[in-house]
N, C-alpha and C positions, 0 to 999 in steps of 0.2 A: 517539562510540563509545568503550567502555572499551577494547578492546583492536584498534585499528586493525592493527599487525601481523599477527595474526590473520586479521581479514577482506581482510586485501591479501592474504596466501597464499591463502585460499581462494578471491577473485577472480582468481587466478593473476597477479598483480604480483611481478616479480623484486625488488622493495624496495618499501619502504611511502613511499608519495605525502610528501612534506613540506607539502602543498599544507593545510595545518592547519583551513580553510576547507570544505574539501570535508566535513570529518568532521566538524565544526560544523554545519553544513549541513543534512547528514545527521542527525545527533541529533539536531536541533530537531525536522525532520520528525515522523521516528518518533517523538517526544514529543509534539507535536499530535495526530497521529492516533491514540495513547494515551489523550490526552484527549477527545479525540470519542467512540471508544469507549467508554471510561469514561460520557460521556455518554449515551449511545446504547442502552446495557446495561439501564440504567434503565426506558426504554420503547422498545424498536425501532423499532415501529408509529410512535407520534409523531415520533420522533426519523429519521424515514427520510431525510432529506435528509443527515446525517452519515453514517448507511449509506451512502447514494449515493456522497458522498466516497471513501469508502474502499473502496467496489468499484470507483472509476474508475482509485484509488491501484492497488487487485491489478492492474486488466486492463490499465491503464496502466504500469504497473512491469514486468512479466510481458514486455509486448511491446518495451519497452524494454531490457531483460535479453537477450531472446532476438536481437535487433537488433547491442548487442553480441558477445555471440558469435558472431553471423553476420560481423560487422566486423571479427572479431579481437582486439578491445579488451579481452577478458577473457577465461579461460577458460572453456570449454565442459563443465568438473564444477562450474561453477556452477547448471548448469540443473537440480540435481536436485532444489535446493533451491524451485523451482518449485510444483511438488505441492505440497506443504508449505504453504509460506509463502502461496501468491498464490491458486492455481487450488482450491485446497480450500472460498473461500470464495466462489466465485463464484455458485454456485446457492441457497446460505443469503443472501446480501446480494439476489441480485434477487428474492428469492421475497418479503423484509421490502420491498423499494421497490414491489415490484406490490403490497400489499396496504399500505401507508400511504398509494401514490397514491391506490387504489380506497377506501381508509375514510377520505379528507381530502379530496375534494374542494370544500368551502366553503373551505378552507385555501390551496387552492391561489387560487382565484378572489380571496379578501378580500386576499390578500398581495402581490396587483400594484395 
């Protein structure tokens, strides 16, 4: 992450983590799933298993988020970034997995 102080404020951390790992971490991630999309952009429809990924990333990330603020571990104007980020893509990502499952069914079958 370019500017981890930053995102520790916004996560509501009274100092920014030294834990240097975490944000490496972190930035690989979201660079991967960069390049899936990047991938994926390309042809949706084919590429729907990368979709997949990345809506398990939103719905998986989202409840994960929401978990910690429920725990206390971060604060709770973090959630607003929610909308946004996570839950906006949820009905665009499963409407491209139902219609690559339904147009690739030989795909599915020949690939086990």
């Amino acid at each position: 992450m370019a500017a981890p102080a930053m995102s520790a404020k916004v996560y509501g951390f009274s100092q920014v983590p030294h834990d240097v790992h975490l944000w490496q971490a972190t930035g690989l991630f979201i660079t991967l799933l960069a390049i899936g999309y990047g991938l994926a952009a390309s042809n949706p429809i084919q590429h729907w298993g990368i979709v997949l990924i990345a809506f398990l990333a939103k719905v998986l990330g989202a409840i994960g988020m929401c978990s910690a603020v429920y725990r206390e571990q971060v604060s709770p104007n973090v959630l607003w970034l929610l909308p946004f980020d996570d839950v906006i893509w949820w009905v665009p990502f499963a409407m491209i997995i139902r219609h690559g499952i339904q147009g690739s069914p030989k795909n599915l079958c020949t690939a086990v």
